[in-house]
CHARMM-style PDB file with segment names, atoms N, HN, CA, C and O in Angstrom:
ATOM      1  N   UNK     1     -42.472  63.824 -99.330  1.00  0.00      PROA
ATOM      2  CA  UNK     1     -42.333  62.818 -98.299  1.00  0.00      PROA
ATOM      3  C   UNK     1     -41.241  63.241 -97.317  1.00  0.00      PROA
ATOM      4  O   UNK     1     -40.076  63.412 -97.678  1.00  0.00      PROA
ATOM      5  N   UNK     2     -41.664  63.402 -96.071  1.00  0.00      PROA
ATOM      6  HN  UNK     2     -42.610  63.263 -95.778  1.00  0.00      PROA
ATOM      7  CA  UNK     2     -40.748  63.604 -94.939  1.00  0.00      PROA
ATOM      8  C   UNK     2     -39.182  62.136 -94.844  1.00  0.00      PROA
ATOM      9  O   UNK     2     -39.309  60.968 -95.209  1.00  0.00      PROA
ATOM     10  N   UNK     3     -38.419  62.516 -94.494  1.00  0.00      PROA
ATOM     11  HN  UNK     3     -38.315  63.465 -94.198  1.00  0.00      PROA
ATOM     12  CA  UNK     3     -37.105  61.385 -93.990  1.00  0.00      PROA
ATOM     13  C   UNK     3     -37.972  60.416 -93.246  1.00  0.00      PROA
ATOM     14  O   UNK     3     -39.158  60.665 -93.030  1.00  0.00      PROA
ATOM     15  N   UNK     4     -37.522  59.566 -92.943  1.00  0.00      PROA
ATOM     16  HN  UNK     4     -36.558  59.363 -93.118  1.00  0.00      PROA
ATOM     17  CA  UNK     4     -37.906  58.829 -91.768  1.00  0.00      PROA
ATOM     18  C   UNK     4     -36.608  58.638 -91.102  1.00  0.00      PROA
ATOM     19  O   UNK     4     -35.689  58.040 -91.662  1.00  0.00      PROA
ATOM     20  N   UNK     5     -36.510  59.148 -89.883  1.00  0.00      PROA
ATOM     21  HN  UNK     5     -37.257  59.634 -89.428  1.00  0.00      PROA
ATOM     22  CA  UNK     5     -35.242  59.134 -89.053  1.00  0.00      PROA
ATOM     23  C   UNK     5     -35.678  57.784 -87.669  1.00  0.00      PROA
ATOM     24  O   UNK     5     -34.749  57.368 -86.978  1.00  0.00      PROA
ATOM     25  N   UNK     6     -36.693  57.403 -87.502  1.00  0.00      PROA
ATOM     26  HN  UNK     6     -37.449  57.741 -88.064  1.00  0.00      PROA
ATOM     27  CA  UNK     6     -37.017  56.691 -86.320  1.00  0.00      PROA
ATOM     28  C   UNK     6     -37.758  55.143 -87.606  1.00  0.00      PROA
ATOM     29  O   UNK     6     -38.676  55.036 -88.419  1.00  0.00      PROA
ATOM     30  N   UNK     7     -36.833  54.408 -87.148  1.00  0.00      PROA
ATOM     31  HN  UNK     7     -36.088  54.494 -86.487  1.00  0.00      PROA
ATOM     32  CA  UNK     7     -37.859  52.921 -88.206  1.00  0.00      PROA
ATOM     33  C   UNK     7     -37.781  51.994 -86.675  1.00  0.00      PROA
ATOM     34  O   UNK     7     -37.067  52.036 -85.673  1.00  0.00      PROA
ATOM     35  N   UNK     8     -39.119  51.041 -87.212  1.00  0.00      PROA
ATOM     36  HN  UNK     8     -39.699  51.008 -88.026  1.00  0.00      PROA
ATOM     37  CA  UNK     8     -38.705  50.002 -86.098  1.00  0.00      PROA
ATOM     38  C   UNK     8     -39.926  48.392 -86.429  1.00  0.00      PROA
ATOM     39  O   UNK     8     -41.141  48.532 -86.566  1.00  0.00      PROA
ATOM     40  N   UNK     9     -39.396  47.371 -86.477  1.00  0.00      PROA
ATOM     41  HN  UNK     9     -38.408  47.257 -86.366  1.00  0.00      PROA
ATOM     42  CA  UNK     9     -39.550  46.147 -87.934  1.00  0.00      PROA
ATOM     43  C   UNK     9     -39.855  45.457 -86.992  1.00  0.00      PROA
ATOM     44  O   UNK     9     -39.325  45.848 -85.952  1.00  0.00      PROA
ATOM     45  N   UNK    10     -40.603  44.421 -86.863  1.00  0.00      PROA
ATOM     46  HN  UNK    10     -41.034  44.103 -87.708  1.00  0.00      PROA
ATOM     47  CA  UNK    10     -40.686  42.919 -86.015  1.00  0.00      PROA
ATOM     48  C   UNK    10     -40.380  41.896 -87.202  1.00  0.00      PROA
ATOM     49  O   UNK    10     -41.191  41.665 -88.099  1.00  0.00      PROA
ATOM     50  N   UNK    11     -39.126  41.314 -87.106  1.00  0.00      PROA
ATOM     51  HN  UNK    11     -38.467  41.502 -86.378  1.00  0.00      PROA
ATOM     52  CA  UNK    11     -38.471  39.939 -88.313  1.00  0.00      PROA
ATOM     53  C   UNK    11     -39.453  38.682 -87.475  1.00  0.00      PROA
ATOM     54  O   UNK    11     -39.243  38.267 -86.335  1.00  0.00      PROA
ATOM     55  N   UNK    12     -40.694  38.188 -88.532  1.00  0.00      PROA
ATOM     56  HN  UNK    12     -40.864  38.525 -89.458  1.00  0.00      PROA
ATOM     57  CA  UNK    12     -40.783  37.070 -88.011  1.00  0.00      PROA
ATOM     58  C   UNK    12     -40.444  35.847 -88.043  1.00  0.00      PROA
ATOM     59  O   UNK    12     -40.773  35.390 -89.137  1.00  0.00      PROA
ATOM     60  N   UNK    13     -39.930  35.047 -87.374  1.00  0.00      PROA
ATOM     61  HN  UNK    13     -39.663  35.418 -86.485  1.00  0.00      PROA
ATOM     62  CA  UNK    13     -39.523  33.597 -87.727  1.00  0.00      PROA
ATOM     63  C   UNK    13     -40.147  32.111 -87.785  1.00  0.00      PROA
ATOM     64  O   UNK    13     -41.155  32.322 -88.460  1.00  0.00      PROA
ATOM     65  N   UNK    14     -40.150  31.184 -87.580  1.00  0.00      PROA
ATOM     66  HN  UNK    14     -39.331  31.013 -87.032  1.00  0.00      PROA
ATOM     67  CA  UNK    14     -41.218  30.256 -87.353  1.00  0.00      PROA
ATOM     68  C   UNK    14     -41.198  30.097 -85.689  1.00  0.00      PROA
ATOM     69  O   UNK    14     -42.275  29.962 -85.110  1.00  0.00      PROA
ATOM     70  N   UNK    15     -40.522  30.108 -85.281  1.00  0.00      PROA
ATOM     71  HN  UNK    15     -39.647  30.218 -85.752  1.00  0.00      PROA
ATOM     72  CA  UNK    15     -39.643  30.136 -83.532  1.00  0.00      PROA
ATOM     73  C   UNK    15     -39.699  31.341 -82.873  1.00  0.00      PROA
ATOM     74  O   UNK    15     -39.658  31.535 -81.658  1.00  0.00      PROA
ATOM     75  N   UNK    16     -39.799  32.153 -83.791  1.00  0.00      PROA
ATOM     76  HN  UNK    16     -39.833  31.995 -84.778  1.00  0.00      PROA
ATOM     77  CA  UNK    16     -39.231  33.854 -82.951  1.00  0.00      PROA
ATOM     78  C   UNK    16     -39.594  34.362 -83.523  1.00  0.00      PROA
ATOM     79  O   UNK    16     -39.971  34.129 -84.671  1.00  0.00      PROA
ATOM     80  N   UNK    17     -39.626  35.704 -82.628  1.00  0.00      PROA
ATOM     81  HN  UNK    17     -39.320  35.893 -81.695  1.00  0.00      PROA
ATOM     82  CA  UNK    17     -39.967  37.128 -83.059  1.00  0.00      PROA
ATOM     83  C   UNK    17     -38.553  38.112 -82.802  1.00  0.00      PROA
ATOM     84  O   UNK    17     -38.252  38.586 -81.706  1.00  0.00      PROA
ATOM     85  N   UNK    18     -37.980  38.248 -83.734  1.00  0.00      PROA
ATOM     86  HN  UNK    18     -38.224  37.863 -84.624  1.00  0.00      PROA
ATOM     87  CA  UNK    18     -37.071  40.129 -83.673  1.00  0.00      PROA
ATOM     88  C   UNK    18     -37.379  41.457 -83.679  1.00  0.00      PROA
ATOM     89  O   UNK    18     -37.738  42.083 -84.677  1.00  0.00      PROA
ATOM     90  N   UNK    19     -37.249  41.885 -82.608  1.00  0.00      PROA
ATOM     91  HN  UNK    19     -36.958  41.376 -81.797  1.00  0.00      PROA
ATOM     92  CA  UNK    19     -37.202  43.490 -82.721  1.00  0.00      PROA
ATOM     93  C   UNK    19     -36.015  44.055 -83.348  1.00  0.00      PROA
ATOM     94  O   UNK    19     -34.874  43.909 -82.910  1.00  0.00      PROA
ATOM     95  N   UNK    20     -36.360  44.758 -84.477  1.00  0.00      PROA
ATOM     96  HN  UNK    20     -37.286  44.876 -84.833  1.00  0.00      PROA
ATOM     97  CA  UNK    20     -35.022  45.057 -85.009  1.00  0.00      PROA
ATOM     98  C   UNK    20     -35.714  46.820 -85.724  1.00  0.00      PROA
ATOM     99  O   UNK    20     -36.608  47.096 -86.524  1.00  0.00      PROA
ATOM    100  N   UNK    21     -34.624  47.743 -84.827  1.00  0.00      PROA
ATOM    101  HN  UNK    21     -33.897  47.519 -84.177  1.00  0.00      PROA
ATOM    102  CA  UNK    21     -34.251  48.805 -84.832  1.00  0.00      PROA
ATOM    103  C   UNK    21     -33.937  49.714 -85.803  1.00  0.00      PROA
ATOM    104  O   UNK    21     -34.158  49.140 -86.869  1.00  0.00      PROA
ATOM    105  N   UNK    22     -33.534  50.847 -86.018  1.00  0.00      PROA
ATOM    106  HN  UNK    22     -33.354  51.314 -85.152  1.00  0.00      PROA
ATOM    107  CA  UNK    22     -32.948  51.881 -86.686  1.00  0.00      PROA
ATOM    108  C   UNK    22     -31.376  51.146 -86.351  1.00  0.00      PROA
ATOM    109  O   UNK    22     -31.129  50.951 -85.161  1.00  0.00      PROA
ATOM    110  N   UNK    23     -30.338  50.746 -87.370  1.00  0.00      PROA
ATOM    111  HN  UNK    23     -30.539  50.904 -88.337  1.00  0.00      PROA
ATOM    112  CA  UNK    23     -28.925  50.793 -87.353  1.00  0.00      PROA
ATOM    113  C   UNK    23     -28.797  49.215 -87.444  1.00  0.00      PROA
ATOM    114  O   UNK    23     -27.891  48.653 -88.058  1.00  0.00      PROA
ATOM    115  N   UNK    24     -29.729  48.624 -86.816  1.00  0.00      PROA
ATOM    116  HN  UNK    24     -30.465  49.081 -86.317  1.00  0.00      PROA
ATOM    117  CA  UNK    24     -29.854  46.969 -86.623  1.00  0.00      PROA
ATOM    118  C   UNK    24     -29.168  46.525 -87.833  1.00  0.00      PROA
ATOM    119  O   UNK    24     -29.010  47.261 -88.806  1.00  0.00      PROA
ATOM    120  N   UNK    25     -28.670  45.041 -87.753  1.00  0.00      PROA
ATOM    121  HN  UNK    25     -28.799  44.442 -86.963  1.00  0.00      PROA
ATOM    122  CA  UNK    25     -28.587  43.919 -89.074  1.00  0.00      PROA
ATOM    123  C   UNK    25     -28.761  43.308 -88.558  1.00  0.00      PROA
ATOM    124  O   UNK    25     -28.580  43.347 -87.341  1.00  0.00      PROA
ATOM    125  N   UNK    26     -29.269  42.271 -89.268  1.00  0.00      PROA
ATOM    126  HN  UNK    26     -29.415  42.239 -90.257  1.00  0.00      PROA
ATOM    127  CA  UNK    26     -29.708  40.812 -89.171  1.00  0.00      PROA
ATOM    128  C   UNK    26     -29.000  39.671 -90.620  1.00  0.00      PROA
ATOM    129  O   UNK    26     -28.993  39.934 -91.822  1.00  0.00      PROA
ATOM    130  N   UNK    27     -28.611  38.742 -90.100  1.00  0.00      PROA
ATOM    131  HN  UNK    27     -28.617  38.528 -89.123  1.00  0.00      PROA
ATOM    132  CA  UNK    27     -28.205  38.098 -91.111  1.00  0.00      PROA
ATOM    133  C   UNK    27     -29.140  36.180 -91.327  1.00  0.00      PROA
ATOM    134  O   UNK    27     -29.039  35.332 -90.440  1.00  0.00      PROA
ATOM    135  N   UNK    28     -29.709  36.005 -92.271  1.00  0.00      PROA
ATOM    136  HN  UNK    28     -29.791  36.694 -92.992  1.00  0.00      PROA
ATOM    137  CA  UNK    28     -30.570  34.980 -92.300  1.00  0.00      PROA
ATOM    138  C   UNK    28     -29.622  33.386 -93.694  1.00  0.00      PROA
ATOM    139  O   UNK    28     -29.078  33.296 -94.794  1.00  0.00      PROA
ATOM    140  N   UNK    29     -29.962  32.700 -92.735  1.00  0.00      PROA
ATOM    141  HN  UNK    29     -30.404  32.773 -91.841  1.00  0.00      PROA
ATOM    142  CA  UNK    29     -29.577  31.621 -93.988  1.00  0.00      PROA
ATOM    143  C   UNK    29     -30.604  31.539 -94.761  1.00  0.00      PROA
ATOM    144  O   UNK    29     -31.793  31.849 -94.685  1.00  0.00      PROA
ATOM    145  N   UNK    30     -29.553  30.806 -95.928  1.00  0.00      PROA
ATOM    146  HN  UNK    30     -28.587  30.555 -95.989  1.00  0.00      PROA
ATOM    147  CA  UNK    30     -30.452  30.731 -96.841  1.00  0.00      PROA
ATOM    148  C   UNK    30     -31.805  29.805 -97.039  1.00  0.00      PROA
ATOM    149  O   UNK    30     -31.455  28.631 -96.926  1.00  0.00      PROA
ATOM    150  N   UNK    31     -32.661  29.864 -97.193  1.00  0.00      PROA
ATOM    151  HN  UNK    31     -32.946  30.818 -97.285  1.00  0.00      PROA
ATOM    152  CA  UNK    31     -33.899  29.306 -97.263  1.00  0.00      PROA
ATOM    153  C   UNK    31     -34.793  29.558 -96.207  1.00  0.00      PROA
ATOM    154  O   UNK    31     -35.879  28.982 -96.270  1.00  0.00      PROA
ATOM    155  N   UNK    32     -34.492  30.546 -94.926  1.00  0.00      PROA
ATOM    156  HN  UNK    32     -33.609  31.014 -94.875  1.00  0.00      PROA
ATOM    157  CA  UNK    32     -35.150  30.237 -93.754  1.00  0.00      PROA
ATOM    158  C   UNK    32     -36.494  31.615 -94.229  1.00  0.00      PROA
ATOM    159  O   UNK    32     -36.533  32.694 -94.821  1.00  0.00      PROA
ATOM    160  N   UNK    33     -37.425  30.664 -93.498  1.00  0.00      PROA
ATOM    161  HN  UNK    33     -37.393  29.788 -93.017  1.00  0.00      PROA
ATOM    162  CA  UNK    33     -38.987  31.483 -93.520  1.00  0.00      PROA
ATOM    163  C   UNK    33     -38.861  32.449 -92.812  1.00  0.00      PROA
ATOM    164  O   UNK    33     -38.138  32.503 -91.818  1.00  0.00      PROA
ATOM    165  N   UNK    34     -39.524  33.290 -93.226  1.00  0.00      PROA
ATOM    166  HN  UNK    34     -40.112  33.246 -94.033  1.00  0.00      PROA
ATOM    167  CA  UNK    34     -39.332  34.806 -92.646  1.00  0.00      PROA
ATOM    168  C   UNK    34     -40.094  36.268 -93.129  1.00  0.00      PROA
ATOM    169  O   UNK    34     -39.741  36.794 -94.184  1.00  0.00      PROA
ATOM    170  N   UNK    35     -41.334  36.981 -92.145  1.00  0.00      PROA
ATOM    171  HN  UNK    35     -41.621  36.554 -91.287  1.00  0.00      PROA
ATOM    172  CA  UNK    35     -41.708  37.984 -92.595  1.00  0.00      PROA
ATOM    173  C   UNK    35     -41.539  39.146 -91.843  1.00  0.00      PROA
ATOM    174  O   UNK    35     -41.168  39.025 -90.675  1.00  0.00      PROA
ATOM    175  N   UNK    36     -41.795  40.505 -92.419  1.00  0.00      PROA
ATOM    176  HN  UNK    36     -42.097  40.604 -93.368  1.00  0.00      PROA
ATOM    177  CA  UNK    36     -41.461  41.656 -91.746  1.00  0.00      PROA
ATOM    178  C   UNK    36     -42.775  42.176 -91.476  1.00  0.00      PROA
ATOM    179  O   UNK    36     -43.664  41.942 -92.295  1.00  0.00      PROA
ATOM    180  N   UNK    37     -43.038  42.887 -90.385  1.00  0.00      PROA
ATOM    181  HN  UNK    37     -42.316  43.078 -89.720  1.00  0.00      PROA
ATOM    182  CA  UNK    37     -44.291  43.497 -90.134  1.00  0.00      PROA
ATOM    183  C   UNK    37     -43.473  45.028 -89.492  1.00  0.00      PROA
ATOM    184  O   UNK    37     -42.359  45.035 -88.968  1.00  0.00      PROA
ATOM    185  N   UNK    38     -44.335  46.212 -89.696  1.00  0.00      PROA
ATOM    186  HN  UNK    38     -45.240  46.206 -90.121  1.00  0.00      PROA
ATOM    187  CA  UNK    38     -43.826  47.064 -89.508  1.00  0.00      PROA
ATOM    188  C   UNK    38     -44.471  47.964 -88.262  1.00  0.00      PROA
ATOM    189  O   UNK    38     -45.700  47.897 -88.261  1.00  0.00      PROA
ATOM    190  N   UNK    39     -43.872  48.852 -87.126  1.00  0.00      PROA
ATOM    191  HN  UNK    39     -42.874  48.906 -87.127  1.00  0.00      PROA
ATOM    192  CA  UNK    39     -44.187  48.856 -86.329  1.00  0.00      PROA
ATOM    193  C   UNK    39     -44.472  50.447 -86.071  1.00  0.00      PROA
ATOM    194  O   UNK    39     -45.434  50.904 -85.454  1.00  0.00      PROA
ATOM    195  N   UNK    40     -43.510  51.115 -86.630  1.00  0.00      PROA
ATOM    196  HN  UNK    40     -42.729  50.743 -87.131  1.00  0.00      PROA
ATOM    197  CA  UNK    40     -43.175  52.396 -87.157  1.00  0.00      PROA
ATOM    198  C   UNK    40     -42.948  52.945 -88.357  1.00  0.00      PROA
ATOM    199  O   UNK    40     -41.823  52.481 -88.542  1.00  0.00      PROA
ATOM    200  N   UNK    41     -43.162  53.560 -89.275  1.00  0.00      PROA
ATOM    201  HN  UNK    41     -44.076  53.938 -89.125  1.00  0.00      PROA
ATOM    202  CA  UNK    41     -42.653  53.756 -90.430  1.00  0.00      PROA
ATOM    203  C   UNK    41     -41.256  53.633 -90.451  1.00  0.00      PROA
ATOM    204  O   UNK    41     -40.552  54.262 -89.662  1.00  0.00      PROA
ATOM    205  N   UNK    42     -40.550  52.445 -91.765  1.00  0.00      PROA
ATOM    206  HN  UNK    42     -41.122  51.934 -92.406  1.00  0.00      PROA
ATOM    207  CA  UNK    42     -39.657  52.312 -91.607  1.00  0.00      PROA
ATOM    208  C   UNK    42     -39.017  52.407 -93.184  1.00  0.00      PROA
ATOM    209  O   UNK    42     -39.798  52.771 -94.064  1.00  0.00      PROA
ATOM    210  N   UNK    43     -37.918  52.156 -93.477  1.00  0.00      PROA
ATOM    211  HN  UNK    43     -37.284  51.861 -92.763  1.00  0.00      PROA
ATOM    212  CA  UNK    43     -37.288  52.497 -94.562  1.00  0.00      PROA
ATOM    213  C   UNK    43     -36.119  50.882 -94.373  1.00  0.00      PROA
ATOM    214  O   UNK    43     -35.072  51.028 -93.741  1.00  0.00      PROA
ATOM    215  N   UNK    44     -36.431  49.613 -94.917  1.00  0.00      PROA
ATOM    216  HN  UNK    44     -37.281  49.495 -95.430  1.00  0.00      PROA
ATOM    217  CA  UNK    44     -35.611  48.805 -94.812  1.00  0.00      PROA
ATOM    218  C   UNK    44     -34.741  48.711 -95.880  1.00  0.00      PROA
ATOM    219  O   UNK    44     -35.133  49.389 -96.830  1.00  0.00      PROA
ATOM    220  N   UNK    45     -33.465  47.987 -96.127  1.00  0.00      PROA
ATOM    221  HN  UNK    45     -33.146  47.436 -95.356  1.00  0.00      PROA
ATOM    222  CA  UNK    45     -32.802  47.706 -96.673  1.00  0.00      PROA
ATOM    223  C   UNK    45     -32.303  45.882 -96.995  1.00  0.00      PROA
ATOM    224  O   UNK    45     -31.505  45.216 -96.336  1.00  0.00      PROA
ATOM    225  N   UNK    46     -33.135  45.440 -98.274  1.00  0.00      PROA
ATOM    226  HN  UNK    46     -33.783  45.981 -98.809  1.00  0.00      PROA
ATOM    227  CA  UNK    46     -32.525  44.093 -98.470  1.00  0.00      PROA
ATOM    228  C   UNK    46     -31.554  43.633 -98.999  1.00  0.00      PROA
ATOM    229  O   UNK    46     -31.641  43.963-100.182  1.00  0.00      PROA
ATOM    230  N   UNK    47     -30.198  42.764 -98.766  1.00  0.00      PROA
ATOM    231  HN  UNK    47     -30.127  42.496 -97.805  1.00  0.00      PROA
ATOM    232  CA  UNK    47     -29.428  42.589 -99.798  1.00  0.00      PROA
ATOM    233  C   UNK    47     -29.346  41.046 -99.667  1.00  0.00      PROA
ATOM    234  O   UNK    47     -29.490  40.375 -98.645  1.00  0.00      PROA
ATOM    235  N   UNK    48     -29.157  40.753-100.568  1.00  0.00      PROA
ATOM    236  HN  UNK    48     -29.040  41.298-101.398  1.00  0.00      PROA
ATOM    237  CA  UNK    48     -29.432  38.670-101.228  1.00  0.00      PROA
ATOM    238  C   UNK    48     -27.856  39.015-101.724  1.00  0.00      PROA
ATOM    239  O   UNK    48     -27.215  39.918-102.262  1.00  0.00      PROA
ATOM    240  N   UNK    49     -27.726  38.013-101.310  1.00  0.00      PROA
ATOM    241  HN  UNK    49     -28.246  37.279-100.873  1.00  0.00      PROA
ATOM    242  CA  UNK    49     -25.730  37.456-101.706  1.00  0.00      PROA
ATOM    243  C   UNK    49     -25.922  35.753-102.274  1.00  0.00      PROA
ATOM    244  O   UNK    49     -26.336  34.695-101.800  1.00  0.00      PROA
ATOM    245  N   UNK    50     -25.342  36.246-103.581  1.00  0.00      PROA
ATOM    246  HN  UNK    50     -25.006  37.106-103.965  1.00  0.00      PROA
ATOM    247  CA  UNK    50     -25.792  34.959-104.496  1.00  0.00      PROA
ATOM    248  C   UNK    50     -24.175  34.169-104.163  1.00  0.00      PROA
ATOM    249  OT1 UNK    50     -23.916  33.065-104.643  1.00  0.00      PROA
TER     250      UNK     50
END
């Protein structure tokens, strides 16, 4: 499997749409609806803070 050096995600919301990048964060409260669709091959990273 090649790196993936170029990612690129659409965060969907019930309200909105995010373009979110290579380097991007996003920070979500807790409980809010939300899916990822992918636009580019991407390599995301989730972290949940209990």
């Amino acid at each position: 499997m090649q790196p993936v050096s170029i990612g690129h995600v659409i965060l969907k919301l019930l309200d909105e749409e995010i373009s979110i990048q290579q380097g991007q964060l996003v920070y979500l409260d807790a409980g809010v609806k939300h899916a990822l669709s992918g636009v580019q091959k991407s390599v995301v990273l989730l972290t949940i803070v209990l």
